[in-house]
Each structure stands twice: as C-alpha cells, then as structure tokens.
Phi, psi and omega in degrees: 000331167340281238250044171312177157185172194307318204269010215276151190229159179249130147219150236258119174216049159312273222282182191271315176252190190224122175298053204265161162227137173252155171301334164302306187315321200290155182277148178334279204305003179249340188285318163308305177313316196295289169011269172339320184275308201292148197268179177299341158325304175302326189270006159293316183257329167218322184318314182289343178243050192260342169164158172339273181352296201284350192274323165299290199312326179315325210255018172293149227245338143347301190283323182283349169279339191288313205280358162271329170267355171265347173246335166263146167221351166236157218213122182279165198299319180280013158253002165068014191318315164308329172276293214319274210313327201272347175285185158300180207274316187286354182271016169236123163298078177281309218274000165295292192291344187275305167293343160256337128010273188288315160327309177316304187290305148342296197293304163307341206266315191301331206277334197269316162306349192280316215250355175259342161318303202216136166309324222261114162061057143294339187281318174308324197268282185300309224263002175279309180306311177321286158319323150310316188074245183250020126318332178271343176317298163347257184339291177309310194282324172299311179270033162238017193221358147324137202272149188326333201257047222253158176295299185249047194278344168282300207291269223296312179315000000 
C-alpha cells in the first residue's frame, strides 16, 4: 500500500479487449470504505498524498472520528469527547485531535522508555507523563499488557 498512485491501473482481462480501471474511477463510498481499513498512519503518511482527491477523502472529518474512536478509548475531561461525539462529525477538528492524540501517545512511550532506561529524573519523567492526564491511559496500559516473555516485562507491569 506505500507506493500506491493515482495512475497504477487494474487490468482486466475476462474479455477479448482490456479494461483498465484506475483508483480515480471507483466511486466515493468504495474509496471511503477502502479508507476506513487503511490505518491512520498510512493515510498520514502516504495514502493521502496519491491525489488531490484522495487527499479530501483523506481529510474527511467521518474518518478521522472512526480512527480516535476505535483507537483511543480513554480521553482526558479537557477534550469534552462526549459532546464532540455527539456533535456533527463536521464541527470537530477529528483529524487535529487524532494528531495530537497520537503525539500524545509518541511522547508517553518515549518519556516511559527514558525511565525504564535510566535511573536519572525518573521522578521528573512521571510527572511529565502525569500531566497528559488520561491521555496517556492508552498508552501506559499498552505498554502494561506486554507479553510475558518480553526482556522488561517485570520494568513495565
């Protein structure tokens, strides 16, 4: 999925002549659906910038509520996330909060490896994690649900 592009065509050759379809041609809702599957990253990182197009469908504010609410489940009190979900989908920055989200998430991982790493201003380090509040709940329970045979798997429980 990296080096999808606008122009790479399927072809079709049931028949006698040859068919192509291209990813422009599919209609919104299958292109949305495809969306949906791809993870955010990808449409972050690369998916979005395959054309103009793919790049709106990208920036749609629908999609970006599916990828915060299947991907975060805890949400700290200053983002007001039960009136967000209840508004329309277009009156929320889903795909803004989805990037600071994930930074959020970056940041915690980086600040909890620094403190299973080094002795040194560990107290300092939690209280930076501490400070997200229940943004960082994700994250701390991902890296607390480390698999048994993992090397600092003690470090992390």
């Amino acid at each position: 999925m990296g080096d999808v592009q606008s122009t790479e065509d399927i072809m079709d050759t049931d028949s006698t002549t040859t068919k192509i379809v291209s990813l422009a041609t599919l209609p919104d809702e299958v292109l949305q659906h495809i969306l949906s599957y791809i993870s955010p990253k990808e449409a972050l990182d690369r998916f979005q910038f395959v054309s103009r197009h793919i790049h709106e469908l990208c920036s749609e504010p629908l999609l970006w509520r599916h990828h915060c609410e299947s991907t975060f489940r805890y949400w700290d009190s200053k983002h007001q996330i039960r009136a967000k979900y209840s508004s329309k989908a277009g009156n929320v920055g889903w795909k803004d909060l989805y990037i600071y989200r994930r930074n959020v998430d970056n940041r915690v991982s980086e600040l909890l490896e620094d403190i299973l790493d080094s002795q040194r201003n560990r107290l300092s380090r939690v209280g930076d994690i501490a400070r997200y509040g229940y943004d960082a709940k994700d994250t701390l329970l991902r890296h607390y649900k480390v698999a048994d045979d993992a090397e600092d798997v003690l470090s992390r429980r």
